[in-house]
PADOLO-341525 format. One line per 5 residues: number of its first residue (from 1); their letters; for each residue x, y, z of N, C-alpha, C. Coordinates in steps of 0.05 Angstrom, whole numbers, always signed. Example, Ala and Ser with C-alpha at 12.3 -4.5 7.8 and 13.67 -1.06 7.14 Angstrom:
! residues 2
1) as) +264:-114:+156:+246:-90:+156:+264:-66:+156; +257:-45:+142:+273:-21:+143:+258:+1:+157 $
***
This chain:
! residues 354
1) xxxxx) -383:-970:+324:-374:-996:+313:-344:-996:+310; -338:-971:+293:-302:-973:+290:-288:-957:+326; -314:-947:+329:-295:-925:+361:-276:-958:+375; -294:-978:+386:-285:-989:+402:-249:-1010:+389; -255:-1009:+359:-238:-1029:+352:-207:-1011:+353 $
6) xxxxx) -209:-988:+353:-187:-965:+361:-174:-965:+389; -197:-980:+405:-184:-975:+434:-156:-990:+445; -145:-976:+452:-110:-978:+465:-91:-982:+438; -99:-979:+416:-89:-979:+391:-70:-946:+379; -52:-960:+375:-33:-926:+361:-46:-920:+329 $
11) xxxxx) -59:-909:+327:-63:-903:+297:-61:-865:+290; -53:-870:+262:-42:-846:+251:-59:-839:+220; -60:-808:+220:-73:-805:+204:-62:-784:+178; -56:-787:+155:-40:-772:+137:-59:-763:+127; -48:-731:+132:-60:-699:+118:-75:-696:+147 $
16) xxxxx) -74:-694:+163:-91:-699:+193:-94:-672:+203; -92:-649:+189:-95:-622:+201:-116:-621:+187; -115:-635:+166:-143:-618:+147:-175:-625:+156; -197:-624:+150:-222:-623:+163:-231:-655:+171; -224:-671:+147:-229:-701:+157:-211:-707:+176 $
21) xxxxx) -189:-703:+184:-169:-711:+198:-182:-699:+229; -183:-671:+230:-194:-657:+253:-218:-669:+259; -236:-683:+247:-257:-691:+255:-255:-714:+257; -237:-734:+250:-225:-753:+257:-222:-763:+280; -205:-739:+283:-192:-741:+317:-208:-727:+338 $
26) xxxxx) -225:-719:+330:-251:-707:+355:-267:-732:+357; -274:-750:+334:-292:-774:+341:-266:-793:+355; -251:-795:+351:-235:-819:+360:-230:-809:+390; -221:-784:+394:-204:-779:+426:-242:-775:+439; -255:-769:+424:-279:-772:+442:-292:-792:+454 $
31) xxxxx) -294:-810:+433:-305:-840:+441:-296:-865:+434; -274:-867:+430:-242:-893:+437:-227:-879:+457; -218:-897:+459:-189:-891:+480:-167:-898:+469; -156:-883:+448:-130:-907:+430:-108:-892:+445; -87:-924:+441:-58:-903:+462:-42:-880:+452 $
36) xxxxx) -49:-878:+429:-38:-854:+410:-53:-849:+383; -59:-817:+379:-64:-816:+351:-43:-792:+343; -28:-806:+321:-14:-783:+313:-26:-770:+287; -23:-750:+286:-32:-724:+261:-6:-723:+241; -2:-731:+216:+17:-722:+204:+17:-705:+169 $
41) xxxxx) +20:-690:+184:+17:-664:+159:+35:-649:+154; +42:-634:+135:+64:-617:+123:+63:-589:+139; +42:-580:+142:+38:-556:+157:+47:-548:+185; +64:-540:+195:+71:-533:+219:+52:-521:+235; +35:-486:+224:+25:-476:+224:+0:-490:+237 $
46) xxxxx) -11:-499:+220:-46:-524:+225:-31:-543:+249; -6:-552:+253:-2:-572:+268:-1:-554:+294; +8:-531:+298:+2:-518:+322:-23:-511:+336; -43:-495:+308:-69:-488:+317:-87:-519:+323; -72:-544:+320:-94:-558:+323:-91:-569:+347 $
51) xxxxx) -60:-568:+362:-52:-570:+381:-65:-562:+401; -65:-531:+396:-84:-506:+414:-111:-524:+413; -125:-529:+390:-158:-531:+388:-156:-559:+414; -145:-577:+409:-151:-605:+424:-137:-600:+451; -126:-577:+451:-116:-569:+493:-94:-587:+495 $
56) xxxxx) -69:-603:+477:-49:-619:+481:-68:-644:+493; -81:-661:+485:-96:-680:+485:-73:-702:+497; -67:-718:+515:-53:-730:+519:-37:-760:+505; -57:-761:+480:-65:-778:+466:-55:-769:+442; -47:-745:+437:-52:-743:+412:-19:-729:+404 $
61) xxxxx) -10:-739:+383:+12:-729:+372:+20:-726:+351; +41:-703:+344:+39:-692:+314:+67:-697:+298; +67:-699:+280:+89:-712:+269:+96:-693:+234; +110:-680:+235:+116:-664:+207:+126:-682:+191; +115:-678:+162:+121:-701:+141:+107:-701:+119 $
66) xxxxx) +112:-705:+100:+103:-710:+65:+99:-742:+64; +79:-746:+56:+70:-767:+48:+97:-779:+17; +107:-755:+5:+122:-754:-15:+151:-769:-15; +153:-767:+14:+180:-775:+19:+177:-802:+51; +180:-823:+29:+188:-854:+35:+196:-860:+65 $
71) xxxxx) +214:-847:+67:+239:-843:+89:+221:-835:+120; +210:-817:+107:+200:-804:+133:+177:-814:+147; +152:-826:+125:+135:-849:+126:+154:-871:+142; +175:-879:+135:+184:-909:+151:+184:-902:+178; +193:-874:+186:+197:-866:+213:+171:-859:+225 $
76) xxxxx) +155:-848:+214:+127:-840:+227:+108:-868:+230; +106:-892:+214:+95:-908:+220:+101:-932:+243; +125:-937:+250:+141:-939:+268:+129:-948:+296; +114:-970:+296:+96:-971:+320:+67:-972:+314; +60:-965:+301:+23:-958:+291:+19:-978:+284 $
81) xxxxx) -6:-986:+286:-27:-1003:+282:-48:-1002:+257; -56:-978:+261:-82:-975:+241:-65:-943:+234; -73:-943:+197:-65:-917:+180:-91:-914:+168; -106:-886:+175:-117:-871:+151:-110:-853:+129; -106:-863:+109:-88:-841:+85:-113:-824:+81 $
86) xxxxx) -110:-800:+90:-127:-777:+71:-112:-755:+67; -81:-746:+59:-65:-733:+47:-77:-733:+20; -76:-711:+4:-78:-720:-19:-81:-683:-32; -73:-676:-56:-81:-656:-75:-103:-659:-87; -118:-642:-78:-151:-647:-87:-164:-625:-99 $
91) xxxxx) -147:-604:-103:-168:-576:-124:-160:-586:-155; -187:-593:-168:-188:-598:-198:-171:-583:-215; -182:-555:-208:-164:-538:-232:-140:-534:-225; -131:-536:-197:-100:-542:-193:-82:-565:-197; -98:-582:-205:-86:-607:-212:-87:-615:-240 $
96) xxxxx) -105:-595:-255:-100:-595:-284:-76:-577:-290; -62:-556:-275:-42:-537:-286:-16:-546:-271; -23:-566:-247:-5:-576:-242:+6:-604:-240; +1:-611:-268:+1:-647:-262:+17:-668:-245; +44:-651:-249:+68:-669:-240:+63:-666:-209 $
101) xxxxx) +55:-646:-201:+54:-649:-172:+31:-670:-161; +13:-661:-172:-24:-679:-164:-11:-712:-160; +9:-714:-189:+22:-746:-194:+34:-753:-172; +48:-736:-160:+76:-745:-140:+55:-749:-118; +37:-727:-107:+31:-732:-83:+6:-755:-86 $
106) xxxxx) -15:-751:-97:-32:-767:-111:-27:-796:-109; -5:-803:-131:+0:-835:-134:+24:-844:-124; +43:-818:-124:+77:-831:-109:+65:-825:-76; +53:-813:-64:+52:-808:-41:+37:-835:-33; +10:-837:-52:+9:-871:-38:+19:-891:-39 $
111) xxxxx) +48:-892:-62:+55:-929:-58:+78:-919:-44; +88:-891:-28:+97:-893:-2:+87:-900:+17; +55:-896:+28:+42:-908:+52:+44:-933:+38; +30:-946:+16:+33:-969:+21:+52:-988:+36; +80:-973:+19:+107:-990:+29:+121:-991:+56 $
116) xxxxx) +120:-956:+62:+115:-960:+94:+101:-978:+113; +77:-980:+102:+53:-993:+121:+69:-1023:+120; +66:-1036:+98:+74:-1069:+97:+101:-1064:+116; +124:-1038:+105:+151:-1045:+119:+151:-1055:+146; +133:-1033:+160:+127:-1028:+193:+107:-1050:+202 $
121) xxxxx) +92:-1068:+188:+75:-1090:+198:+50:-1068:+206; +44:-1047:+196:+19:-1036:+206:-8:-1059:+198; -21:-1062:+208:-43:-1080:+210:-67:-1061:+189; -73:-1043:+199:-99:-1036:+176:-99:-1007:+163; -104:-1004:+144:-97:-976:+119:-121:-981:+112 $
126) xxxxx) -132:-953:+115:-154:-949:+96:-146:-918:+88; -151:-923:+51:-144:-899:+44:-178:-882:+30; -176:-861:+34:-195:-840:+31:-196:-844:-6; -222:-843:-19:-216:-835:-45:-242:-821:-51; -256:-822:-73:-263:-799:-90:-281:-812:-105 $
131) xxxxx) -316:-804:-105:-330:-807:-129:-312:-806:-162; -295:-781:-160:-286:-768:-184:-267:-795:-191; -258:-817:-187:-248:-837:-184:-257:-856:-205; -286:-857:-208:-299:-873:-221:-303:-869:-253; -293:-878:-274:-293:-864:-302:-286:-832:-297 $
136) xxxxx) -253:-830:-292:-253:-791:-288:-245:-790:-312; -251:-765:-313:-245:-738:-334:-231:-720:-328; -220:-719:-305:-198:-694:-294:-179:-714:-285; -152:-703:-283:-136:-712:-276:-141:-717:-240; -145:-700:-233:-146:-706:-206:-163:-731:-206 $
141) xxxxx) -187:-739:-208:-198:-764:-215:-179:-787:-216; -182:-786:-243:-151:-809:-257:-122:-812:-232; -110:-794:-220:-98:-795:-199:-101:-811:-171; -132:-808:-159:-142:-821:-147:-149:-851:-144; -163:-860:-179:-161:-889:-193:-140:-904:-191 $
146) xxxxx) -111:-887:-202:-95:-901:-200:-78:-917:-169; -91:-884:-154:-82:-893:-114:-106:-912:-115; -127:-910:-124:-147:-940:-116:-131:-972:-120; -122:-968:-139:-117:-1000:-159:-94:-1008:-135; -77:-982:-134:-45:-990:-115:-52:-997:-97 $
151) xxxxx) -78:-979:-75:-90:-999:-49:-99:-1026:-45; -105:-1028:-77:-117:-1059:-77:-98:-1080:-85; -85:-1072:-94:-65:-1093:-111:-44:-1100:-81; -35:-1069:-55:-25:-1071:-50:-18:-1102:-33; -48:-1107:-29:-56:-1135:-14:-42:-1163:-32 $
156) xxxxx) -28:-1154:-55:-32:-1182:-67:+10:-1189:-56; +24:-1162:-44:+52:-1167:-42:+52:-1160:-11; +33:-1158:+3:+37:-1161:+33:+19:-1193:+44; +42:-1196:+58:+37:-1224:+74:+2:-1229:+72; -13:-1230:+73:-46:-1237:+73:-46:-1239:+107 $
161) xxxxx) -64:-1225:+114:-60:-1215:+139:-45:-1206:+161; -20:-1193:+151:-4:-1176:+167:-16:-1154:+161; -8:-1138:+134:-27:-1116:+137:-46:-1120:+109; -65:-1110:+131:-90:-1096:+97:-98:-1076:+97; -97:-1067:+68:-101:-1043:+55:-129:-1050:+44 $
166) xxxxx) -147:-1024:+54:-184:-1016:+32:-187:-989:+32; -201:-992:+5:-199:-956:-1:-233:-955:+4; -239:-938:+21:-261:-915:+26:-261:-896:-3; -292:-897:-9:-308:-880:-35:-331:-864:-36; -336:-841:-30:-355:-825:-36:-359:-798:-43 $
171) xxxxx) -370:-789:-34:-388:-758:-62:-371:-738:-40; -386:-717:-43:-387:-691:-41:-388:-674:-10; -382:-670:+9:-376:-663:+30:-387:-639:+40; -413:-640:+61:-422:-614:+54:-412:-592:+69; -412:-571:+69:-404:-535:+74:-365:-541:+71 $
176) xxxxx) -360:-553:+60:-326:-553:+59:-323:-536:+49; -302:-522:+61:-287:-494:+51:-281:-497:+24; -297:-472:+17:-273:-464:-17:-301:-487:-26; -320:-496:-24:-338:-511:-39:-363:-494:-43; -387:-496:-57:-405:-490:-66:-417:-473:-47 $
181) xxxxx) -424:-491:-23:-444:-473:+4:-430:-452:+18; -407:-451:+18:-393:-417:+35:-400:-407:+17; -388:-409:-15:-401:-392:-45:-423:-383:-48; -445:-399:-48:-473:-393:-44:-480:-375:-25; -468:-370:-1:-478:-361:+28:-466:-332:+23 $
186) xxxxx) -438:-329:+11:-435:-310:+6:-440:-276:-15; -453:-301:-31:-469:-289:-61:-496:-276:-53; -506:-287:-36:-544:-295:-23:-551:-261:-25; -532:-257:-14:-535:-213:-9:-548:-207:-31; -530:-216:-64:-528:-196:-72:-550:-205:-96 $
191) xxxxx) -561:-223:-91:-595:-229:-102:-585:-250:-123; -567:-258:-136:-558:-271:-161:-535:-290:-161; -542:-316:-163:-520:-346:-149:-508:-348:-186; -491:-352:-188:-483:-368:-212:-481:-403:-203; -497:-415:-231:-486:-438:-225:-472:-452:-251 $
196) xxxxx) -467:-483:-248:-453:-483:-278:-476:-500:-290; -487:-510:-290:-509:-529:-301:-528:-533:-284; -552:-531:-294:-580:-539:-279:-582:-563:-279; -570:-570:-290:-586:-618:-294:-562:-626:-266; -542:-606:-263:-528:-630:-243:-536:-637:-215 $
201) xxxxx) -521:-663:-216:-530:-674:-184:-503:-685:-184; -507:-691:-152:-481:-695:-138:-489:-718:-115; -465:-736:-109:-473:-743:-88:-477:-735:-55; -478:-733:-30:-486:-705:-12:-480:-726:+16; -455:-719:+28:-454:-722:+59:-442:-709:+83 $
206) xxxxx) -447:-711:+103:-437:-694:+116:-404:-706:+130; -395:-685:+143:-364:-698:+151:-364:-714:+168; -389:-716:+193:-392:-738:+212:-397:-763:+195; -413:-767:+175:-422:-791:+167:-399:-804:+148; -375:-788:+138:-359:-787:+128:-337:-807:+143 $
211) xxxxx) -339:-792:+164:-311:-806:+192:-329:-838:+199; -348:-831:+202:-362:-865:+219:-360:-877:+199; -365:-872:+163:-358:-888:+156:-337:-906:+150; -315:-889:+148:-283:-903:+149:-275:-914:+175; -297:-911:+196:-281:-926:+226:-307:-950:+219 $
216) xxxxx) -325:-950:+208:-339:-983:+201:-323:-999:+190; -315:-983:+163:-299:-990:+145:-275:-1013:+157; -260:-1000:+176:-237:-1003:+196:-234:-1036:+210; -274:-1042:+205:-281:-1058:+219:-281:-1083:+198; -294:-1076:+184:-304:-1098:+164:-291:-1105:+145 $
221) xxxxx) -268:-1096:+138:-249:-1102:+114:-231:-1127:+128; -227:-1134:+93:-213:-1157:+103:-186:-1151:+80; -182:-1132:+69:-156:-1134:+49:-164:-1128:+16; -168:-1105:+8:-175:-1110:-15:-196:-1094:-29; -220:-1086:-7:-245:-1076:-16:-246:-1042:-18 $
226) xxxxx) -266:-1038:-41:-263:-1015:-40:-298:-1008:-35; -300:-996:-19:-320:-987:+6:-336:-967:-3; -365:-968:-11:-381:-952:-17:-402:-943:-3; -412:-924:+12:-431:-917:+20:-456:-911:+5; -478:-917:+13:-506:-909:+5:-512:-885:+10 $
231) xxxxx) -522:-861:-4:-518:-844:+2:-535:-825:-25; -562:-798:-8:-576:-792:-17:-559:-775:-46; -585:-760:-61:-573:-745:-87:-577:-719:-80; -569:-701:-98:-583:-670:-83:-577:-664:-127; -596:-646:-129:-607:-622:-145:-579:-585:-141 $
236) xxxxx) -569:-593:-158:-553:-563:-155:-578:-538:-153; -599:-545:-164:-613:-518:-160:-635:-516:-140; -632:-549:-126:-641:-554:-98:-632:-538:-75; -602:-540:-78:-582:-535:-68:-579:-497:-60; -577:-489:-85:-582:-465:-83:-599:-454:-75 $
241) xxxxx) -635:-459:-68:-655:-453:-64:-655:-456:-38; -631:-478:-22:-635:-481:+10:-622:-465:+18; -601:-454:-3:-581:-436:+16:-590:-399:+10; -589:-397:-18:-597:-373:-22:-624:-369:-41; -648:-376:-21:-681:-379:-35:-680:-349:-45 $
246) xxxxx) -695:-351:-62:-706:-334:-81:-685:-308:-102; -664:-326:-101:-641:-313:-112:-641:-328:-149; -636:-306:-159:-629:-307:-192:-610:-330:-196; -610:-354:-214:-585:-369:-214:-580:-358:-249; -561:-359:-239:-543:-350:-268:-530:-367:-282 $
251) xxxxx) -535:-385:-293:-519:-406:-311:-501:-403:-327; -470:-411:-320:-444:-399:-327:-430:-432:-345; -442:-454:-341:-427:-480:-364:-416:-486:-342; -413:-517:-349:-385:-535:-338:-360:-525:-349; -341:-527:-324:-318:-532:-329:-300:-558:-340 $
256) xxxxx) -282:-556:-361:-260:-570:-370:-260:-591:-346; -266:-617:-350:-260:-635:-324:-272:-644:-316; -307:-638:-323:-317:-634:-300:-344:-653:-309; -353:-665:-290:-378:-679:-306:-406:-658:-287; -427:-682:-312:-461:-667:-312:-468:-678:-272 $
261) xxxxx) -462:-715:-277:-467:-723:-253:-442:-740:-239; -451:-749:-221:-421:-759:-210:-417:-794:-207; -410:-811:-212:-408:-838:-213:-385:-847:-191; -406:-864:-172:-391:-888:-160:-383:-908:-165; -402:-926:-173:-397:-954:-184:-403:-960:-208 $
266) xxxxx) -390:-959:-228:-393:-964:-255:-404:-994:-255; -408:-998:-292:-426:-1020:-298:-400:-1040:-299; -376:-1031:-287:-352:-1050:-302:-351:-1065:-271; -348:-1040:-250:-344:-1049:-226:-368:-1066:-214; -394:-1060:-219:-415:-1073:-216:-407:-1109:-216 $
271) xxxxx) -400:-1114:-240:-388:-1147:-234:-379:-1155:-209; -368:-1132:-194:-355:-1147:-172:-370:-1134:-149; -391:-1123:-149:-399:-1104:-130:-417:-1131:-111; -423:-1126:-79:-440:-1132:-77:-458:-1113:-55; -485:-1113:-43:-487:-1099:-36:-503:-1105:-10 $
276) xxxxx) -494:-1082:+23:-504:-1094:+39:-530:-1068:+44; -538:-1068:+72:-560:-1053:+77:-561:-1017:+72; -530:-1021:+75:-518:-984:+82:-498:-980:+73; -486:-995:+45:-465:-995:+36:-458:-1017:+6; -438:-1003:-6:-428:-1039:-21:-405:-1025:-15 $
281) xxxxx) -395:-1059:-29:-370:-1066:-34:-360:-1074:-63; -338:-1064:-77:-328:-1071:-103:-304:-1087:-84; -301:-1113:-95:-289:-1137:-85:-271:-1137:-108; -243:-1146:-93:-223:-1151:-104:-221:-1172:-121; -205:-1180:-146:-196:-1191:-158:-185:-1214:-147 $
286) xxxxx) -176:-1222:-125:-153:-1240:-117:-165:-1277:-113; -135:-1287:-124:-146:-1314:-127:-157:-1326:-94; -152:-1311:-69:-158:-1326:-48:-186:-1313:-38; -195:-1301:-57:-224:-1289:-48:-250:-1294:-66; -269:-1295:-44:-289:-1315:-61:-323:-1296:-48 $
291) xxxxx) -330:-1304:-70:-358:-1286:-66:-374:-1292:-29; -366:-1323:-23:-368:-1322:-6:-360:-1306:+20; -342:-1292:+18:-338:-1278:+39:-343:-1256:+40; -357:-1241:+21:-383:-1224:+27:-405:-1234:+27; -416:-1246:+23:-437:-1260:+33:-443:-1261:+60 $
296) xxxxx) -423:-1278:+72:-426:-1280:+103:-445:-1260:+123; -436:-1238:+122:-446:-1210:+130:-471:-1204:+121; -480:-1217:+105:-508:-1201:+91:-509:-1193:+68; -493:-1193:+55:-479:-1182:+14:-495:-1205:-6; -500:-1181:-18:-516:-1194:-35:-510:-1193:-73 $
301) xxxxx) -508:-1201:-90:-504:-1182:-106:-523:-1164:-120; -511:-1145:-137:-520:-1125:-145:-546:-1137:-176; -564:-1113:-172:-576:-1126:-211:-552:-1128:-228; -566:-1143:-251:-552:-1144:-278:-553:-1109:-283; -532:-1094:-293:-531:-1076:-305:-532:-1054:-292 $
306) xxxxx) -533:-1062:-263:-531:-1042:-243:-513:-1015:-247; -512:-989:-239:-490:-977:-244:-497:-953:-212; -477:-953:-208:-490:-921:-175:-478:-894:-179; -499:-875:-190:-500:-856:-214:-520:-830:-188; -511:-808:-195:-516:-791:-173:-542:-780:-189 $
311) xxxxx) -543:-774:-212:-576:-776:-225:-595:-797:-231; -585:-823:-225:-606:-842:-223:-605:-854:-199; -599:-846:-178:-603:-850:-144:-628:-861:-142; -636:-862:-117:-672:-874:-108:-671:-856:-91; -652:-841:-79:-642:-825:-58:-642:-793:-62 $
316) xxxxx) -663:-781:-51:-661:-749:-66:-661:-727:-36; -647:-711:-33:-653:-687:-15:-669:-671:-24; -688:-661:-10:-709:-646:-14:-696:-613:-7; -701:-594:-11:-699:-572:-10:-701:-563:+25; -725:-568:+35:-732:-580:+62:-700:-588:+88 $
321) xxxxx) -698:-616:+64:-676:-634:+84:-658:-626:+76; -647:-612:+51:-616:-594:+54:-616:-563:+75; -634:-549:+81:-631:-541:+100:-637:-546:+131; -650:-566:+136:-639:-582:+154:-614:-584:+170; -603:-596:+156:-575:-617:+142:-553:-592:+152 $
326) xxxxx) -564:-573:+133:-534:-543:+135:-544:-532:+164; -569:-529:+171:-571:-520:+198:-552:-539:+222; -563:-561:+221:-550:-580:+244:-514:-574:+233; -504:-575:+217:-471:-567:+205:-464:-545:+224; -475:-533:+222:-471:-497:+222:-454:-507:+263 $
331) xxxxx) -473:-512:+275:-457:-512:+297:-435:-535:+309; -442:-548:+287:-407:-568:+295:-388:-556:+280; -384:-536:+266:-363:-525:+252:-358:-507:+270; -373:-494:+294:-368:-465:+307:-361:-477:+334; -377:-501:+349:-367:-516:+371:-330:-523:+370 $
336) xxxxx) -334:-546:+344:-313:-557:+345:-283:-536:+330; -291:-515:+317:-270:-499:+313:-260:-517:+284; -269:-534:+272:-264:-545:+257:-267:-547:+233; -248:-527:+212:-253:-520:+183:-263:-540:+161; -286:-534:+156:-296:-554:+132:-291:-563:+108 $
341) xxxxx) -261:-565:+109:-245:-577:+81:-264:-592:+70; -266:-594:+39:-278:-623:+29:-257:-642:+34; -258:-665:+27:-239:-689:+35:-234:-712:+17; -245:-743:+14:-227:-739:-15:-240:-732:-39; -262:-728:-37:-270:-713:-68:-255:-680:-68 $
346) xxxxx) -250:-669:-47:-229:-649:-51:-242:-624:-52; -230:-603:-47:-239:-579:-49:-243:-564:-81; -258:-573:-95:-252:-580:-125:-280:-563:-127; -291:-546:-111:-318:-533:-125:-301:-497:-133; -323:-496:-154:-316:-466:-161:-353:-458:-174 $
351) xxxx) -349:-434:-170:-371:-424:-184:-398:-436:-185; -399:-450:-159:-425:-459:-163:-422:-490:-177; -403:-506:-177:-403:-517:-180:-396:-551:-159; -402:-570:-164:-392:-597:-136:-368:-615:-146 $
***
């Protein structure tokens, strides 16, 4: 749906070495034809090896740069059409010891894409965000909220259809490096998983369903929306049983930050939610937008008192379908050479925890 709307189109993707970016650009140079995708990341390093991985793709180009710094954004957007922001500081406990930085890149790094994007006339931004987004308790969360509001608001000081800005929202990203399932896989030996709480649940997708969603996304926004996927629940001690069965779990507590379950759409956002077959939408505030124009599409709204809560899902993985799920993973990570960062919920697992 989003492959074709990419075609002969320049679009660029910030933090683009990391796992959503790399898989990004394997679905896009696979099945669009856009006249350029540039990669722009801080890393030299990742910008070479990814060079190597895609064989100098004729299509594809890399561009060194901090989302941090304004300047460099005006030059890298410069031509582009469509921006995906998924830059971002995303380890929890690093962004509790390091606030000022999480802040800069976090919330100053997005009302630099914003301002870039409007400066340059880029036509469409969709920025990556975070379950942890919704009522957070960690800073990294609260960081995210605040890049949500800036994406949305950013629509109310750019022309109304030159460019639009919608922020993309969901859970938990499965086998991402430095997350729960390498942890688990590596523990499995030694007969005994720690986890931090038995009651938690999480929300659970994989990185392909992750990317199609933000190129639908790509499609259907009109300025404003912040983009929710439907999307099953999983059992932490589900979880553990697919990866390392018949292993001891050791219950070690939540961490400082950290919640029981994970929340998408609060009862606040719910007012404005509506919802289609495979997705909602939390609809903007703005005086030129009207319930009607979700509707159109098939939107409907939500119950009274609705809330989309990763322990009261309708949506459950079975023990069964999480190994499944990690089997089919296992060889797009070894095909495509492509490290399983989490993405925007972040590399934020420790100890057994999502």
């Amino acid at each position: 749906m989003g492959r074709d709307f990419l075609a002969d189109r320049t679009v660029l993707v910030t933090g683009g070495t990391g796992s959503f970016g790399r898989r990004f650009a394997h679905h896009v140079l696979a099945f669009s034809k856009p006249r350029k995708l540039i990669v722009l990341s801080r890393d030299e390093l990742k910008q070479f090896e990814m060079r190597e991985e895609f064989h100098d793709h004729p299509a594809l180009r890399f561009f060194l740069g901090d989302v941090r710094d304004r300047d460099r954004l005006l030059r890298a957007f410069q031509g582009v059409d469509v921006v995906v922001h998924a830059a971002a500081l995303k380890q929890v406990p690093a962004a509790e010891y390091n606030p000022s930085e999480c802040v800069r890149t976090n919330i100053m790094g997005a009302q630099n894409v914003i301002d870039a994007a409007i400066e340059r006339g880029v036509r469409r931004v969709v920025a990556l965000s975070s379950d942890k987004a919704s009522n957070p308790v960690n800073l990294y969360g609260a960081t995210k909220l605040v890049s949500d509001k800036l994406f949305v608001a950013g629509n109310t000081y750019a022309s109304h259809g030159d460019t639009e800005l919608a922020v993309v929202r969901y859970g938990n990203v499965m086998g991402s490096r430095g997350s729960v399932v390498p942890f688990f896989r590596k523990l499995r030996a030694t007969g005994r998983i720690p986890i931090t709480d038995r009651r938690m649940t999480r929300f659970w997708l994989t990185l392909d369903q992750a990317v199609e969603f933000v190129l639908k996304a790509l499609v259907r926004m009109r300025g404003g929306e912040i983009f929710v996927p439907k999307l099953p629940s999983l059992r932490i001690t589900d979880l553990a049983e697919a990866v390392a069965p018949g292993c001891r779990l050791d219950e070690v507590g939540i961490r400082p930050g950290e919640k029981l379950h994970e929340l998408m759409i609060s009862a606040e956002d719910a007012r404005k939610s509506v919802e289609y077959d495979d997705h909602y939408v939390v609809q903007p505030s703005f005086p030129w937008w009207s319930d009607e124009m979700a509707w159109e599409n098939g939107g409907r709204p939500v119950a009274d008192g609705f809330v989309y809560a990763s322990n009261t899902n309708d949506r459950w993985l079975s023990v069964d379908e999480l190994r499944t799920l990690l089997a089919a993973e296992e060889p797009a990570r070894s095909d495509d050479r492509l490290p399983q960062r989490s993405l925007a919920d972040g590399d934020d697992a420790h100890a057994a925890s999502l």
